[in-house]
Jmol script that loads the backbone (N, CA, C; Angstrom):
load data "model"
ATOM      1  N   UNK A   1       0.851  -1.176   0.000  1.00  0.00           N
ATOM      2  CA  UNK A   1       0.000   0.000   0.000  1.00  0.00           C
ATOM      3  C   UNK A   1       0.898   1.242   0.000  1.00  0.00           C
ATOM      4  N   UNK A   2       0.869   1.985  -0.947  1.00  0.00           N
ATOM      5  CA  UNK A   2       1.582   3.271  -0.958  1.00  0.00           C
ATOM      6  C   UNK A   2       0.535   4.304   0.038  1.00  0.00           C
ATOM      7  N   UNK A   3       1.850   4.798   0.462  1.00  0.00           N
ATOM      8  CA  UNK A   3       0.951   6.280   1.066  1.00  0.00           C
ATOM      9  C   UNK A   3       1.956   7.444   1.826  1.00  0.00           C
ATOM     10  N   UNK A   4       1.972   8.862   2.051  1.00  0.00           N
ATOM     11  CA  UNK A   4       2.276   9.868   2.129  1.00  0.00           C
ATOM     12  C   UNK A   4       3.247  10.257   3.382  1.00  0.00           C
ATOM     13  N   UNK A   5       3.576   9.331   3.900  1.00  0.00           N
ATOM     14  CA  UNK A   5       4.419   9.446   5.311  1.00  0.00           C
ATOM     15  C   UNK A   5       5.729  10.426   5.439  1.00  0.00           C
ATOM     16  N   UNK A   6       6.038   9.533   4.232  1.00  0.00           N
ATOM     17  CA  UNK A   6       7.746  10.272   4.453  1.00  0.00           C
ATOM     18  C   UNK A   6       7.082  11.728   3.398  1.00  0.00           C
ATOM     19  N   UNK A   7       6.523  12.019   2.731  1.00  0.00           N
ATOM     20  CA  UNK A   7       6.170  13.549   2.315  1.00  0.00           C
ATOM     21  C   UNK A   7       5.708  14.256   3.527  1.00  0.00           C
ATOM     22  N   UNK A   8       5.163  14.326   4.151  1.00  0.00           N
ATOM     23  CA  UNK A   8       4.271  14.826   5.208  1.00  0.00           C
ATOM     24  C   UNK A   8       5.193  15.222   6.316  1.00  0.00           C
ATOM     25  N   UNK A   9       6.200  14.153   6.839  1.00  0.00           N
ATOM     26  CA  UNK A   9       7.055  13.557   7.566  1.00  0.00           C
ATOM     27  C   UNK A   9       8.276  15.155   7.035  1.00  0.00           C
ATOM     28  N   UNK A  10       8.738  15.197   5.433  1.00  0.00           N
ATOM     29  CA  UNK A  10       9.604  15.522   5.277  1.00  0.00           C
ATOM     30  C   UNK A  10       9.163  17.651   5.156  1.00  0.00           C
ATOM     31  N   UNK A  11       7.888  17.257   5.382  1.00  0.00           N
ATOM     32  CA  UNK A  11       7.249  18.735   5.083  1.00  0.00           C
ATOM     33  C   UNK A  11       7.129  19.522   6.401  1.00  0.00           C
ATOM     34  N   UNK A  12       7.095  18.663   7.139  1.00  0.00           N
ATOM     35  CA  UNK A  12       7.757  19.205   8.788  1.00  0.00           C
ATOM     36  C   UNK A  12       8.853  19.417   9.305  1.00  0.00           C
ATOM     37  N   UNK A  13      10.257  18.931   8.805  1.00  0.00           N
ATOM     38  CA  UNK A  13      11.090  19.073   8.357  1.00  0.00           C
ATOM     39  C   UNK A  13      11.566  17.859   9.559  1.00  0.00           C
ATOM     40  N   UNK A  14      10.943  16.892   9.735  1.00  0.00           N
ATOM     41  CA  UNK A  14      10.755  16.010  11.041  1.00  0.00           C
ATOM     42  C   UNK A  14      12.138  14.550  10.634  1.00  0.00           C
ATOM     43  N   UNK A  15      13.608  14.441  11.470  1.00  0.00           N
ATOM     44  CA  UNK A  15      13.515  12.903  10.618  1.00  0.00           C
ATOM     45  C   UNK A  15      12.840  11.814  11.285  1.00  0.00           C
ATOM     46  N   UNK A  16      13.301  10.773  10.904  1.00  0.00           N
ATOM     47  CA  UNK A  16      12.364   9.166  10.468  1.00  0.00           C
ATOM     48  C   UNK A  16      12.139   9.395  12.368  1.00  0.00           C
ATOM     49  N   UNK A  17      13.394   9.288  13.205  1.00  0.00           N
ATOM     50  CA  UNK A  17      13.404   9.229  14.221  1.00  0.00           C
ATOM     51  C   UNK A  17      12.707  10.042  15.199  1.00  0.00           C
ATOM     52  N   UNK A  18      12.518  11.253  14.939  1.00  0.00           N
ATOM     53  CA  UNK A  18      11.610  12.154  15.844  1.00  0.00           C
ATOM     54  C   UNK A  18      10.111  11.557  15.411  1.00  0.00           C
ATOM     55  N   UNK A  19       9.429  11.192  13.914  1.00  0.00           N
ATOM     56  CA  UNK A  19       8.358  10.486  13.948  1.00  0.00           C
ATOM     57  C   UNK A  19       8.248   9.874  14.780  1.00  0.00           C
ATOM     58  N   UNK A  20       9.329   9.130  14.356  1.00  0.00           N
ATOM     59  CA  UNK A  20       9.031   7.214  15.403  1.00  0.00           C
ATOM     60  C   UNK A  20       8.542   7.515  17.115  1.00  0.00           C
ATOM     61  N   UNK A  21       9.471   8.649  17.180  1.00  0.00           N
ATOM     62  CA  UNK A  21       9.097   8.952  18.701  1.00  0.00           C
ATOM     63  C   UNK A  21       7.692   9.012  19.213  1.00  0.00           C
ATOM     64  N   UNK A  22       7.229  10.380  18.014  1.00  0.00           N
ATOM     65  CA  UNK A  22       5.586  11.037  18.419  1.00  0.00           C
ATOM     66  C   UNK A  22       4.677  10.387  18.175  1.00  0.00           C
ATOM     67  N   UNK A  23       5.095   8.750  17.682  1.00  0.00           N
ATOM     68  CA  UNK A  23       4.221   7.694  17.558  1.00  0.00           C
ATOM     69  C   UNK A  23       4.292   7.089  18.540  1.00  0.00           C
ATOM     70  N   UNK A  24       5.670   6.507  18.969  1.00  0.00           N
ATOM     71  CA  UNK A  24       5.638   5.430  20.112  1.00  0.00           C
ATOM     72  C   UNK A  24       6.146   4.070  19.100  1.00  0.00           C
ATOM     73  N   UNK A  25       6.886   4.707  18.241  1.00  0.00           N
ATOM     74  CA  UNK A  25       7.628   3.034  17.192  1.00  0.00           C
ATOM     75  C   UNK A  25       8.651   3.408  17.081  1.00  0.00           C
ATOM     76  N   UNK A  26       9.629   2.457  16.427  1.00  0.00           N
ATOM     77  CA  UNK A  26      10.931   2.395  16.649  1.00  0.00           C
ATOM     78  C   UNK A  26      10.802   3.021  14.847  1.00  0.00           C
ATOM     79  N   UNK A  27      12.062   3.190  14.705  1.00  0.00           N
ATOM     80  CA  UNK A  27      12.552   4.099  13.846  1.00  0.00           C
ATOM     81  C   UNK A  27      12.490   3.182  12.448  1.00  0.00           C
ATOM     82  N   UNK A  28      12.637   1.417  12.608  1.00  0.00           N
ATOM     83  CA  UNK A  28      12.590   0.689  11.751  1.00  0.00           C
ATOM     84  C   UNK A  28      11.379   0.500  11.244  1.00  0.00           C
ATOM     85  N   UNK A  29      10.509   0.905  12.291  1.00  0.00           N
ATOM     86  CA  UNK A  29       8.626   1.050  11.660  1.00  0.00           C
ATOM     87  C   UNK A  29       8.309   2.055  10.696  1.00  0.00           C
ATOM     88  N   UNK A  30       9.119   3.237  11.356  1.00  0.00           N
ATOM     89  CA  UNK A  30       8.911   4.304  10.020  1.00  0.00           C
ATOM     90  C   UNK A  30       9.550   4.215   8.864  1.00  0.00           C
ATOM     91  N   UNK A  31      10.420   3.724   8.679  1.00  0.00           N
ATOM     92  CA  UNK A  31      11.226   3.318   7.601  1.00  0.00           C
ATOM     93  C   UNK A  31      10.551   2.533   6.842  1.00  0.00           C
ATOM     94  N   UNK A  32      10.098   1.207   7.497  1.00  0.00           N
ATOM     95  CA  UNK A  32       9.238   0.332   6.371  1.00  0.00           C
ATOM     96  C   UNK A  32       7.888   0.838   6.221  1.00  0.00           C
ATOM     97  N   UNK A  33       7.426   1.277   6.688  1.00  0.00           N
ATOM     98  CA  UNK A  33       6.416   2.371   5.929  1.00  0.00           C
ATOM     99  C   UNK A  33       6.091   2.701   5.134  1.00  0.00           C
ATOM    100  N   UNK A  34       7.723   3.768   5.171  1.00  0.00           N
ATOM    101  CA  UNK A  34       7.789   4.666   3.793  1.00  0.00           C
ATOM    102  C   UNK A  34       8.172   3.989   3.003  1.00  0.00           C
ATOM    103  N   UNK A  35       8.709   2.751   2.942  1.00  0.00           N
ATOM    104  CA  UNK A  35       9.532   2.224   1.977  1.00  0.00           C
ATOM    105  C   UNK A  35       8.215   0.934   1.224  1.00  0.00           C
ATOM    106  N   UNK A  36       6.918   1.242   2.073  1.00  0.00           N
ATOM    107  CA  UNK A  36       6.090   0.423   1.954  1.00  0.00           C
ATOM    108  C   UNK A  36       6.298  -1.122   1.714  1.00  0.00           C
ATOM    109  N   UNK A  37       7.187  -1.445   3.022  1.00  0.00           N
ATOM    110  CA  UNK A  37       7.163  -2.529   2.972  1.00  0.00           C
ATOM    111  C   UNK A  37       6.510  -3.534   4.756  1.00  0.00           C
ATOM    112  N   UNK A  38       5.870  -2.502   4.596  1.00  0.00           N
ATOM    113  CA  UNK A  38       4.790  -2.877   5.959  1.00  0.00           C
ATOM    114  C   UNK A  38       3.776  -2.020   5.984  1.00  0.00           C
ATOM    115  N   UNK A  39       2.760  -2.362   6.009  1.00  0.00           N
ATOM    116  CA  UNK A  39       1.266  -1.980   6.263  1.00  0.00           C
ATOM    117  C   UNK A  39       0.716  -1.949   7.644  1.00  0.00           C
ATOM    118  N   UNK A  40       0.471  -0.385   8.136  1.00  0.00           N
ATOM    119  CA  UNK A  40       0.257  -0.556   9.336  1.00  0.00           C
ATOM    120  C   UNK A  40      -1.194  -0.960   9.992  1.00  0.00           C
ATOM    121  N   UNK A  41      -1.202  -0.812  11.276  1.00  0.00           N
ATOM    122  CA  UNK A  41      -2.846  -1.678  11.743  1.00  0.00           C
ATOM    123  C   UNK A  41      -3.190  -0.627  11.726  1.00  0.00           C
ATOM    124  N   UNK A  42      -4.562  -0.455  11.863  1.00  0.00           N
ATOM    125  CA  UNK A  42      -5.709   0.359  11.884  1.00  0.00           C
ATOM    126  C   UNK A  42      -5.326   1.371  12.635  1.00  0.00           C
ATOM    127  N   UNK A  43      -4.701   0.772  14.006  1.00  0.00           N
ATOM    128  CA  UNK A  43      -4.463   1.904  15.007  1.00  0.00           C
ATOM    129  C   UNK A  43      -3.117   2.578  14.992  1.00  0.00           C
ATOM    130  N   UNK A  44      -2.528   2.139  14.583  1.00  0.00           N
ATOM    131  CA  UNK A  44      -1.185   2.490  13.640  1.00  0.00           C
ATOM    132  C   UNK A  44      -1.523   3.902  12.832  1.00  0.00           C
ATOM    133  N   UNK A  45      -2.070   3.644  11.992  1.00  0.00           N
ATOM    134  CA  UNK A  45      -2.740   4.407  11.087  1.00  0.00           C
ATOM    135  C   UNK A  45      -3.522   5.260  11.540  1.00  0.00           C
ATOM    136  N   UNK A  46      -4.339   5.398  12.294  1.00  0.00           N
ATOM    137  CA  UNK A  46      -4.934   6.242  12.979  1.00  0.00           C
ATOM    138  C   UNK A  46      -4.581   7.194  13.844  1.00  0.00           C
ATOM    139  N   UNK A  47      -2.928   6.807  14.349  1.00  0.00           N
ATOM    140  CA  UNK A  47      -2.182   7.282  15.391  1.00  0.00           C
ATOM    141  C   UNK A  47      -1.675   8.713  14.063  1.00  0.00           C
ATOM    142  N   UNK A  48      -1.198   7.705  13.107  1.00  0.00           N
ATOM    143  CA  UNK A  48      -0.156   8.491  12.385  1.00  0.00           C
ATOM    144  C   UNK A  48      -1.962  10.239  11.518  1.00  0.00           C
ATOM    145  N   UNK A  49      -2.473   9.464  11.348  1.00  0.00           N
ATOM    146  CA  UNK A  49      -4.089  10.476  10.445  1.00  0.00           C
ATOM    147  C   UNK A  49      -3.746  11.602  12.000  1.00  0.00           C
ATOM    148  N   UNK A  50      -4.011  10.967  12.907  1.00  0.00           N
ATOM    149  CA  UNK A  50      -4.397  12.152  13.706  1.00  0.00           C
ATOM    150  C   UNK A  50      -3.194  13.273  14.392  1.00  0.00           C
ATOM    151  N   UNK A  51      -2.381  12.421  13.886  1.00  0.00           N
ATOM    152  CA  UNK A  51      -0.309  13.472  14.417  1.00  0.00           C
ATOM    153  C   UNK A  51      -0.644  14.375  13.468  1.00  0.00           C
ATOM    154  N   UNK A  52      -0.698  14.272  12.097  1.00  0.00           N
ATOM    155  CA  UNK A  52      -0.664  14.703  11.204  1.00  0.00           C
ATOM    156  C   UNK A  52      -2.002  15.556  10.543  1.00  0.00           C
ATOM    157  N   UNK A  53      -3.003  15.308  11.368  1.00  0.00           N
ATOM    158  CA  UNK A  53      -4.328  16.406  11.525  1.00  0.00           C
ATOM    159  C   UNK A  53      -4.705  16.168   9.984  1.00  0.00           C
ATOM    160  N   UNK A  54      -4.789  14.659   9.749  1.00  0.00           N
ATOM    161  CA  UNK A  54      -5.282  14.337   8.007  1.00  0.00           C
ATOM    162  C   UNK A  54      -6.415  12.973   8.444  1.00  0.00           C
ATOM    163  N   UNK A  55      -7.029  12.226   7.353  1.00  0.00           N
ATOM    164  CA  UNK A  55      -7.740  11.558   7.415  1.00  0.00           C
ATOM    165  C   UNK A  55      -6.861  10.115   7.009  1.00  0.00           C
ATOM    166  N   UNK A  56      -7.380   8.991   6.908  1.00  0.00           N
ATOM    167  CA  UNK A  56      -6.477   8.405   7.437  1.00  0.00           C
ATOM    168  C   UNK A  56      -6.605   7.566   5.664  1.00  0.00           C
ATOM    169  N   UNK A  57      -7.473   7.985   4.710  1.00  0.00           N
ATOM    170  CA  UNK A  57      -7.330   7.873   3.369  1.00  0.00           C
ATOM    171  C   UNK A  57      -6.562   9.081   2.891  1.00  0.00           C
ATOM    172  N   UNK A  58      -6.463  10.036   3.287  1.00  0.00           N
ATOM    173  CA  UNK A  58      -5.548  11.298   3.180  1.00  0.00           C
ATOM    174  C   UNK A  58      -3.718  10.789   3.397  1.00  0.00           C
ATOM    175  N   UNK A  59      -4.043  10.066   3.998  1.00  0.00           N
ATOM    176  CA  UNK A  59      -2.706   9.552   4.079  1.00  0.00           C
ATOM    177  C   UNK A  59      -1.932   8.351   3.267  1.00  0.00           C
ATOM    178  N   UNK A  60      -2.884   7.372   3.442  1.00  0.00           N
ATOM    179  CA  UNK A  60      -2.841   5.814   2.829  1.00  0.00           C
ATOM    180  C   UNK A  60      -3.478   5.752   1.712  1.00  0.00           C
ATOM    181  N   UNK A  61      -2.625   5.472   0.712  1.00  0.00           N
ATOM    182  CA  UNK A  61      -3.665   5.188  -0.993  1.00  0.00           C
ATOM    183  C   UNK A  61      -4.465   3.930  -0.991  1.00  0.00           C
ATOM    184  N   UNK A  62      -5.392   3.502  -0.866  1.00  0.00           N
ATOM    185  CA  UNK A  62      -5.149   2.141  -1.111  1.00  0.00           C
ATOM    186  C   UNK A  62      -5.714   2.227  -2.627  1.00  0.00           C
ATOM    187  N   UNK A  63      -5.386   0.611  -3.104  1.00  0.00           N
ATOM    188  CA  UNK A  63      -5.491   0.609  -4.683  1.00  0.00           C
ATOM    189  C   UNK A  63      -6.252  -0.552  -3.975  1.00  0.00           C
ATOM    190  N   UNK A  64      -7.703  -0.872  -4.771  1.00  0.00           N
ATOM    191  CA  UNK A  64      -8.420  -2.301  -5.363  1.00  0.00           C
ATOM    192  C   UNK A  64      -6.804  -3.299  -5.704  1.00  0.00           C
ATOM    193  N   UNK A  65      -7.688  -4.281  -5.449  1.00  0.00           N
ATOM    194  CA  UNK A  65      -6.539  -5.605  -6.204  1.00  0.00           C
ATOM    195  C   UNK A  65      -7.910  -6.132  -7.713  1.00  0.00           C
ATOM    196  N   UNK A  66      -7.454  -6.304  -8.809  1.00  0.00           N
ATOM    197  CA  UNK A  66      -7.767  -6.544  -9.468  1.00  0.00           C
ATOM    198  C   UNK A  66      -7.427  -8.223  -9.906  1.00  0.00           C
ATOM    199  N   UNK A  67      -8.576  -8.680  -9.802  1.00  0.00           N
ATOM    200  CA  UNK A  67      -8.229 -10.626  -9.672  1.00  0.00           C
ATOM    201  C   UNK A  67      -9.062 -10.890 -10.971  1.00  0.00           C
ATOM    202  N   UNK A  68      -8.443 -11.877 -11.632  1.00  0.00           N
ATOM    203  CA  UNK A  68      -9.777 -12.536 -12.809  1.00  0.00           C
ATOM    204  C   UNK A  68      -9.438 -14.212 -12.158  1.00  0.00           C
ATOM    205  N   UNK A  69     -10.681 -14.228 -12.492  1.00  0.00           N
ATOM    206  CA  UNK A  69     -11.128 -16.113 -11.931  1.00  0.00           C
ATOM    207  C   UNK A  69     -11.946 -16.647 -12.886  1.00  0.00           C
ATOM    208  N   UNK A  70     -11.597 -17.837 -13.283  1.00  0.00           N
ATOM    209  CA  UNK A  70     -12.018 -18.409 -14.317  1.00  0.00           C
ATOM    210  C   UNK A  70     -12.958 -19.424 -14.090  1.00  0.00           C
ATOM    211  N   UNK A  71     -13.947 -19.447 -14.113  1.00  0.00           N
ATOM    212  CA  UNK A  71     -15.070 -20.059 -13.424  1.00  0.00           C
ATOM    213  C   UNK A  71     -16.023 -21.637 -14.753  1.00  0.00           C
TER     214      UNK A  71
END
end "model"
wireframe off; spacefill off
backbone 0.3
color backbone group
C-alpha cells in the first residue's frame, strides 16, 4: 500500500526518528512504511491520520486488487 508518510514527515522538516518517537515506534517502523514494505494496523494508522491532523485515506492510498477467476 503506498501512502504519504515520508512527504508529510519531510514537510515538517521532522527525521524518520523524531516520527518514530511522536508515535511510540521504533525508527525501523517508520522506515518500512515509507519504503512500503509494511502496512500498518488500523491503530497504527490512525495514530499516524491524527499526528498529522489528516484523514487516514488522506494519508494511505489504497489501490483495489484486481483478480480474474475463471469459473
Amino acid at each position: 500500500m503506498n501512502n504519504r508518510i515520508s512527504e508529510l514527515r519531510k514537510a515538517r522538516q521532522m527525521t524518520q526518528q523524531e516520527l518514530a518517537d511522536a508515535l511510540m515506534v521504533t525508527r525501523q517502523t517508520v522506515i518500512s512504511l515509507e519504503n512500503g514494505r509494511y502496512n500498518a494496523s488500523l491503530l497504527l494508522a490512525h495514530k499516524i491520520a491524527v499526528y498529522f491532523g489528516l484523514t487516514i485515506e488522506e494519508i494511505f492510498l489504497f489501490e483495489e486488487e484486481t483478480t480474474c477467476s475463471s469459473n
